[in-house]
SEDOKE-426508 format. One line per 8 residues: their letters; for each residue y, z, x of C-alpha. Coordinates in steps of 0.5 Angstrom, whole numbers, padded with zeros to 4 digits. Last residue first. Example, Ala and Ser with C-alpha at 12.3 -4.5 7.8 and 13.67 -1.06 7.14 Angstrom:
2
sa = -0002/0014/0027  -0009/0016/0025
//
This chain:
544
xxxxxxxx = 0011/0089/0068  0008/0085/0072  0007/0076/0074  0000/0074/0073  -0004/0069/0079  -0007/0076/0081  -0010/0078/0088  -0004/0077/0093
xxxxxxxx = 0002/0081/0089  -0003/0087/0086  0002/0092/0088  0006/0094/0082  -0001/0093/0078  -0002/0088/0073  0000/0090/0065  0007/0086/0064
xxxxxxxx = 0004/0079/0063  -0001/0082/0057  0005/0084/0054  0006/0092/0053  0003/0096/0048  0006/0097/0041  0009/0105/0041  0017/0102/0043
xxxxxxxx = 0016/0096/0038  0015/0089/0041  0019/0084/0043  0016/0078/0045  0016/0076/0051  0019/0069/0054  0026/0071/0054  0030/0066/0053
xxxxxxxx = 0036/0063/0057  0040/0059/0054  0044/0055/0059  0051/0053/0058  0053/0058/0063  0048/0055/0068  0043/0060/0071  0042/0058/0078
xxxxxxxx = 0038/0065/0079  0042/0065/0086  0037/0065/0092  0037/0071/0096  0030/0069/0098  0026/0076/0097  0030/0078/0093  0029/0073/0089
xxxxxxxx = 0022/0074/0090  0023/0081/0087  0026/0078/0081  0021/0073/0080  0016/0079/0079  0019/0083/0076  0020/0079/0069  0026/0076/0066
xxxxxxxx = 0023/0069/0070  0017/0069/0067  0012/0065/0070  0008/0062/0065  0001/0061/0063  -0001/0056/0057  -0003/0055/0050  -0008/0056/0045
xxxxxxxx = -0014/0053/0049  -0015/0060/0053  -0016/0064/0047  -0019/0059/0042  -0025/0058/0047  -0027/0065/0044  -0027/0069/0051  -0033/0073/0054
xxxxxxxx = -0031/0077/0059  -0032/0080/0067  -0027/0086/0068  -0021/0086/0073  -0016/0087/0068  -0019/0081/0064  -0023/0076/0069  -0026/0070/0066
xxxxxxxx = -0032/0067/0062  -0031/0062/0057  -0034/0062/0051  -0038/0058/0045  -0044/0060/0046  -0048/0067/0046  -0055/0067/0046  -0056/0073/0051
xxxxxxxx = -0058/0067/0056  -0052/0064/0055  -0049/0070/0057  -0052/0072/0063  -0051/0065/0065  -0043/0066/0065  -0043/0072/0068  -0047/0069/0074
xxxxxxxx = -0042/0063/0075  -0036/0067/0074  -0038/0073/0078  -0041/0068/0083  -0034/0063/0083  -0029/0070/0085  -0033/0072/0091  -0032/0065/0093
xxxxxxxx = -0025/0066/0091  -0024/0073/0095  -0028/0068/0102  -0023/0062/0101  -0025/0056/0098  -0027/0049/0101  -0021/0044/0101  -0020/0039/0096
xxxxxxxx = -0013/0041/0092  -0010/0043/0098  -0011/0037/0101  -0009/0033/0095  -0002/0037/0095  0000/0039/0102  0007/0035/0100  0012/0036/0107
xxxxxxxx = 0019/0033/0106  0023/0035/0113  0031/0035/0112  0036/0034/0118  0042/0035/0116  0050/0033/0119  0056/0037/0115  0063/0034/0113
xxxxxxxx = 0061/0028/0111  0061/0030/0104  0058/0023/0103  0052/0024/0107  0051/0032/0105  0050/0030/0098  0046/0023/0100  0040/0028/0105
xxxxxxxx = 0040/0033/0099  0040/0027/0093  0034/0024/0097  0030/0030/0098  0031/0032/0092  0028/0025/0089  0022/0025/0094  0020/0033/0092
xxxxxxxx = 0020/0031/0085  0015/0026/0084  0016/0023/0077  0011/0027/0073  0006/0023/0069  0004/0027/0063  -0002/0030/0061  -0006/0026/0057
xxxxxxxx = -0013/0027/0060  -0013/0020/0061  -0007/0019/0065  0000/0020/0061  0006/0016/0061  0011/0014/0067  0016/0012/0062  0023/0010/0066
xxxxxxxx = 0030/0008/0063  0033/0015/0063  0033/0016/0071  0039/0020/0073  0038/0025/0066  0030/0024/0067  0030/0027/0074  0034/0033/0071
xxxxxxxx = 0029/0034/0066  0024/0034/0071  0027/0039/0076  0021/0044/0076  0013/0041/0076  0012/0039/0082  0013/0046/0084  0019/0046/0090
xxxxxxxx = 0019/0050/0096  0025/0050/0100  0026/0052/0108  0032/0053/0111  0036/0052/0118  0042/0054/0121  0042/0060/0119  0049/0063/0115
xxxxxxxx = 0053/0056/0115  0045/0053/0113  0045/0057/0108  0052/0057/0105  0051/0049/0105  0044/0049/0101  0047/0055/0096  0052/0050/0094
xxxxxxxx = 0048/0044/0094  0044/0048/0089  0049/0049/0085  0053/0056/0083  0059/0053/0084  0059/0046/0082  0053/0040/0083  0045/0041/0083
xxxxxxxx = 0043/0045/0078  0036/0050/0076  0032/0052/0071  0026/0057/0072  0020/0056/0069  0019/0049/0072  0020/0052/0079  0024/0053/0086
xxxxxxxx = 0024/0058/0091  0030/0058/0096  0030/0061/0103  0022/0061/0104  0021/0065/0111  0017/0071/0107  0011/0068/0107  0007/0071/0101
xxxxxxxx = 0013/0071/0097  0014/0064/0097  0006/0063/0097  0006/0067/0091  0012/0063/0087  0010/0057/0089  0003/0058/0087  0005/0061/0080
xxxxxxxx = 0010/0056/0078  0006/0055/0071  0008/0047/0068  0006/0042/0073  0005/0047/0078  0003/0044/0085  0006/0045/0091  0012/0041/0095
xxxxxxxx = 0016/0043/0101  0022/0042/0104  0024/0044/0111  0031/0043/0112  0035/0043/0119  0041/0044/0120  0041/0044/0127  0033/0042/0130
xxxxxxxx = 0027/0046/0131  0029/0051/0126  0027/0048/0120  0021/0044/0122  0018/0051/0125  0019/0052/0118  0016/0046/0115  0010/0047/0119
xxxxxxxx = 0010/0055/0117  0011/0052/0109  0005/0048/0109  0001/0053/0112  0002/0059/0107  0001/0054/0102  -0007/0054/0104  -0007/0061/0103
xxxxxxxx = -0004/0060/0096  -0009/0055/0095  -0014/0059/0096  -0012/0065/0092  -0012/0060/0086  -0018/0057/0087  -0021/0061/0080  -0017/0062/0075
xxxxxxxx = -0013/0069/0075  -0013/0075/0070  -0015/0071/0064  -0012/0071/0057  -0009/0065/0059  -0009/0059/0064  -0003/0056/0067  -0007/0059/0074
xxxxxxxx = -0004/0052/0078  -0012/0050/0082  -0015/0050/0074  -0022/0052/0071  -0024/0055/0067  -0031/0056/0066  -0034/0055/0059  -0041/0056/0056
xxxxxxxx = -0045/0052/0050  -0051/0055/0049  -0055/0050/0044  -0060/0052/0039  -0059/0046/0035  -0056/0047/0028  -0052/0041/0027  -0047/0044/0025
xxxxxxxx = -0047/0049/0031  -0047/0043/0036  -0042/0040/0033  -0037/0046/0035  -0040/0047/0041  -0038/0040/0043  -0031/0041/0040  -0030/0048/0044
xxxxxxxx = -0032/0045/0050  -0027/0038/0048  -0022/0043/0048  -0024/0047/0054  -0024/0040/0059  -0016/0040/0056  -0015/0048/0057  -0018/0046/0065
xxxxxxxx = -0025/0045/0067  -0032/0047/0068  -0037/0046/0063  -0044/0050/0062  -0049/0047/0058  -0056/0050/0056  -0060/0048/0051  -0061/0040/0054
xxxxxxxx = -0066/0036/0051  -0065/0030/0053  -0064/0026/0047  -0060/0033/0043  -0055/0034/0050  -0054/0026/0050  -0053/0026/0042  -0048/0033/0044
xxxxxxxx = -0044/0027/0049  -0044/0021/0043  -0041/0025/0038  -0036/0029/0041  -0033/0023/0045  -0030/0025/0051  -0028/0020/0057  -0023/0024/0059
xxxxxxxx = -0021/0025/0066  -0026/0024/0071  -0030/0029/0076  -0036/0028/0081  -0042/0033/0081  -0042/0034/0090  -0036/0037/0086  -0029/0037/0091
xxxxxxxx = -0029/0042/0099  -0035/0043/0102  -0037/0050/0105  -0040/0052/0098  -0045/0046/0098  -0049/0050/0102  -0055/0052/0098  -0055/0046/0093
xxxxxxxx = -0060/0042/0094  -0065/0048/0096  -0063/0053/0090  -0064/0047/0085  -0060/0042/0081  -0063/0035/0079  -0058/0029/0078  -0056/0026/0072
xxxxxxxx = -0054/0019/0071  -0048/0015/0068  -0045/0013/0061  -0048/0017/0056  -0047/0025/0059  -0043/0022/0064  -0038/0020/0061  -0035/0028/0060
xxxxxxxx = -0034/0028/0068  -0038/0023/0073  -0044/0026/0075  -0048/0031/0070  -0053/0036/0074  -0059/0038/0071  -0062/0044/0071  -0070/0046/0070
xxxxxxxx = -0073/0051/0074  -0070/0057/0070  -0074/0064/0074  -0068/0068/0070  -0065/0072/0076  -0067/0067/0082  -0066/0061/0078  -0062/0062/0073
xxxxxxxx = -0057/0065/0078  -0058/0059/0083  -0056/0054/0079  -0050/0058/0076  -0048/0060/0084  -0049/0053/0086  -0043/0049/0082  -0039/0056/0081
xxxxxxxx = -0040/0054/0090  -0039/0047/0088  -0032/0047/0084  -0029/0053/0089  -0023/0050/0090  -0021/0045/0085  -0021/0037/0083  -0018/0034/0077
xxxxxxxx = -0021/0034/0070  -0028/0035/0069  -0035/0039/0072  -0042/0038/0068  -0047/0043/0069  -0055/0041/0065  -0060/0046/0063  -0066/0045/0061
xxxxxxxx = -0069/0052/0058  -0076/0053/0055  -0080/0054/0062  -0075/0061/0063  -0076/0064/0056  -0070/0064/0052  -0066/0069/0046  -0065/0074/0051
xxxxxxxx = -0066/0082/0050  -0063/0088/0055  -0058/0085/0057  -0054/0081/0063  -0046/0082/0064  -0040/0080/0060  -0035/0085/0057  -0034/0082/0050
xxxxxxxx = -0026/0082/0049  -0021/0087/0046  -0015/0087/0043  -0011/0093/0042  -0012/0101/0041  -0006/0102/0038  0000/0105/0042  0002/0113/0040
xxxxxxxx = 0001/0115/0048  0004/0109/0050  -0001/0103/0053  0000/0099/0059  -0007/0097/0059  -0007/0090/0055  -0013/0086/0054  -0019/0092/0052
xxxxxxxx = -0025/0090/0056  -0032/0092/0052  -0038/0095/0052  -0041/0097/0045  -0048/0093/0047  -0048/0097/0053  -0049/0092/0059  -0055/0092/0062
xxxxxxxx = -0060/0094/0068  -0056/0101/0069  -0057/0104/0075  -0058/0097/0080  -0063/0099/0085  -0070/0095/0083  -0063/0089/0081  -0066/0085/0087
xxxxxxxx = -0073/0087/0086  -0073/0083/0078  -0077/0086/0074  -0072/0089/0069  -0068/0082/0071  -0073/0079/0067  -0070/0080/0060  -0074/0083/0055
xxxxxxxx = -0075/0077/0050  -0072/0075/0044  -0075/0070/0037  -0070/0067/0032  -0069/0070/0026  -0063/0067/0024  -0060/0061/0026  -0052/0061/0025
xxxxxxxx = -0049/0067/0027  -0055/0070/0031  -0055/0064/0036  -0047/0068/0038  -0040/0066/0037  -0035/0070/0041  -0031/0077/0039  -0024/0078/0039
xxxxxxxx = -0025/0085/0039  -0019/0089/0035  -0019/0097/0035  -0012/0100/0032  -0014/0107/0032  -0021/0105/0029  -0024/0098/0029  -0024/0091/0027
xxxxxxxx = -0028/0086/0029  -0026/0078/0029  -0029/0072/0029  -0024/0066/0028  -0026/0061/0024  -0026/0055/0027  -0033/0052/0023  -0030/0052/0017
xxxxxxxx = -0024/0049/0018  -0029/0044/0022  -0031/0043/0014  -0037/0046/0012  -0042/0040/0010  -0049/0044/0011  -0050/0045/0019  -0057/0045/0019
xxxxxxxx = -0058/0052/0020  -0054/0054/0015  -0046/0056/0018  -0043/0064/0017  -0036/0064/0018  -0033/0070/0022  -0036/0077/0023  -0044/0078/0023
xxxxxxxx = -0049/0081/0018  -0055/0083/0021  -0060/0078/0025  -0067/0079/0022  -0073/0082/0026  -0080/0081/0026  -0080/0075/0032  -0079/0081/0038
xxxxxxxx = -0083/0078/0043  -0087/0081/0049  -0086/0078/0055  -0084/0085/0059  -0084/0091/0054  -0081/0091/0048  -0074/0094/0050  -0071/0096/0044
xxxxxxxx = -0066/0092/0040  -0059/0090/0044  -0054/0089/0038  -0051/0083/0036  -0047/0084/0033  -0041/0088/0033  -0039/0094/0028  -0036/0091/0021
xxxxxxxx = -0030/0093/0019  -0028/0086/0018  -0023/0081/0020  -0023/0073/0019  -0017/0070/0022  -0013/0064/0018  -0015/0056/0021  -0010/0053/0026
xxxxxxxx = -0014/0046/0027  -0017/0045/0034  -0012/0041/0039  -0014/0033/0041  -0018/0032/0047  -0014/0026/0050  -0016/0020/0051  -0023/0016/0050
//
């Protein structure tokens, strides 16, 4: 199967009531809680055999609203759909590891707000559920078989979110039983599974790739919850991009209809930092340090001879972020070049231009390009070739860095008048499979761990992700919705042009548009405006 086709827009379900559900008294350890019904909660409500709601129905935003402008975009929750189900104290209240923690649980009423660049009249703003264990969970230890499924191309940090999930339900919730997926979302029904414990997985986190194997593609809602249902599987954790996402959502989705006790949890996952909502996705710390020794090798390239030009191609099919950080990391970038941000080759302004006025200025320059920047370009001199799209059903991009190299190396052939000697590097696939670095392991536990906490809790539905620097549960609808961009009115651009001196290749023909909403002096700022003025190297986003 191909693409994992976009969820439906459906209209938002708003309530005034308080978020559910809400930890009950502890018990004692061990001891169940079956008396107490599930109070009323926000957003659809499904029967415990699925009925014959449509997914309309189903998608249904869950929404809770509250003073001063008060909005949570809460996630999916057992409670939702299956009433009095029995709870249980959490184990980690005996657990000697968490004898020192002051407060054990997070407060049921604790949530992280996505904007925090306020005015002192603005509304509270939207809010999401902080992650983070509590005091009752909806499964016993010997009742849960869990199963970790990794999608989509290849990331630092796969294997450590890979260990650090089994390793949480096994050491904070005494879970034995996890299988491994192999092969992506086929391998529900087409490969076999592989069991996972604290042993086999102990020191996967030094290698680079997923022990689990990947692919693209290859779902098939269907067949995938049936394999969930045969197996007995009540704990999924899916780890991949906006499209592997997609296909969680839906899995979640037809669980629910079917009325299974099943949590479905989410780990985004993307080396380019295209996700939303989240501060930064996993991995990307690395690649930018990886970068850094692409771009010293093109430089050392650069320098070594007259005229010489380093080239550098890293990811970013459609979100700059890694050529935009690893260009403001180094500092020996001379020119900077993104899908987000428009460029031309020819005239006054060009990029040849520039090119020729930097080589008279130093003698040498060094380019970083995302794979992404320049398509339209490549497409215009070569209208005739479709590349397609590969299974997942991206795009296939012509490979940027060949083309540009070519059209430097003839601009200045045919202009006779200055010799160069240009340097291409593409780092991309050994970038891609390198171990993660220590900020991103860190990074890959809080994800992992959050994400167990959660589905032990009973919630489903979400994904795990760092919003201004807190652990949350977000609606799978947020991070699907669209992509994160670099935003080219933003400071951050402008500091890397600064930093390089490059013209902003604005053509006057160009329109370019602001990508942030205009928003009322009293509203708070846009979610790619709230980071910090330092936070340069840690977050993927660009600041207000």
């Amino acid at each position: 199967m191909g693409s994992i086709p976009a969820l439906p827009s459906v209209p938002t379900v708003k309530s005034s009531l308080a978020p559910e559900p809400r930890d009950r008294p502890a018990a004692g350890p061990g001891k169940q809680n079956n008396g107490a019904a599930a109070a009323p909660r926000v957003g659809s409500s499904l029967s415990a055999a699925g009925g014959s709601a449509g997914v309309s129905d189903m998608a249904k935003k869950k929404i809770v609203t509250g003073d001063a402008g008060y909005i949570l975009e809460d996630v999916p929750h057992f409670s939702d759909y299956l009433p009095n189900l029995p709870t249980y104290s959490n184990p980690l209240q005996d657990n000697p590891s968490y004898s020192v923690v002051k407060q054990y649980f997070v407060h049921v009423d604790d949530t992280v707000p996505q904007k925090v660049v306020v005015h002192k009249d603005s509304p509270r703003g939207v809010h999401f559920r902080r992650a983070g264990p509590r005091q009752r969970v909806y499964f016993e230890a010997d009742d849960v078989q869990a199963c970790i499924v990794t999608c989509g191309g290849l990331c630092p940090g796969l294997n450590t979110v890979i260990r650090e999930i089994v390793c949480g339900l096994y050491h904070m919730y005494g879970v034995k039983r996890v299988l491994g997926i192999n092969g992506g979302y086929r391998g529900f029904y087409a490969r076999n599974t592989v069991p996972l414990d604290p042993k086999i997985v102990n020191d996967i986190h030094k290698r680079g790739g997923t022990i689990l194997g990947t692919s693209r593609g290859g779902h098939d809602t269907k067949k995938i919850v049936d394999s969930i249902q045969d197996r007995g599987i009540n704990q999924v954790y899916i780890i991949g991009g906006d499209g592997t996402q997609r296909g969680a959502s839906l899995i979640f989705e037809e669980v629910r209809r079917r009325g299974l006790k099943v949590a479905v949890a989410g780990i985004p996952k993307t080396i380019d930092n295209d996700i939303p909502v989240i501060d930064k996705s996993f991995g990307f710390d690395t690649a930018v340090e990886e970068a850094q020794r692409a771009i010293n090798a093109a430089h050392v390239e650069a320098e070594s001879v007259e005229n010489g030009i380093g080239l550098v191609k890293l990811m970013g099919r459609n979100s700059g972020f890694i050529a935009m950080y690893a260009t403001l990391a180094s500092r020996d970038v001379d020119c900077c070049l993104i899908p987000e941000s428009p460029f031309y080759l020819e005239g006054a302004g060009g990029l040849f231009e520039y090119i020729e006025k930097r080589l008279k200025e130093n003698g040498h320059m060094v380019i970083v390009i995302a794979e992404g920047a320049g398509q339209e370009l490549m497409s215009q001199s070569n209208q005739s070739l479709d590349n397609g799209k590969d299974a997942s059903g991206n795009k296939l991009f012509q490979d940027v860095g060949l083309w540009i190299s070519q059209k430097i190396k003839d601009h200045f052939s045919q202009r006779g008048k200055m010799g160069i000697t240009l340097k291409y590097i593409d780092p991309t696939y050994m970038i891609r499979a390198i171990p993660s670095i220590a900020s991103d392991n860190v990074y890959c536990t809080l994800l992992a761990q959050s994400c167990v906490h959660g589905t032990m809790a009973g919630y489903t539905g979400f994904t795990s992700g760092l919003v201004n620097g807190r652990q949350t549960y977000i609606p799978f609808y947020r991070i699907t919705e669209k992509q994160n961009n670099v935003v080219i009115t933003d400071r951050m651009w402008a500091r890397l042009l600064s930093s390089t001196n490059q013209p902003s290749f604005w053509s006057p023909k160009d329109v370019i548009e602001d990508k942030r909403e205009e928003e009322p002096p009293t509203e708070l700022l846009d979610d790619r405006s709230c980071c910090a003025e330092n936070d340069l190297v840690g977050l993927g986003k660009g600041t207000g």
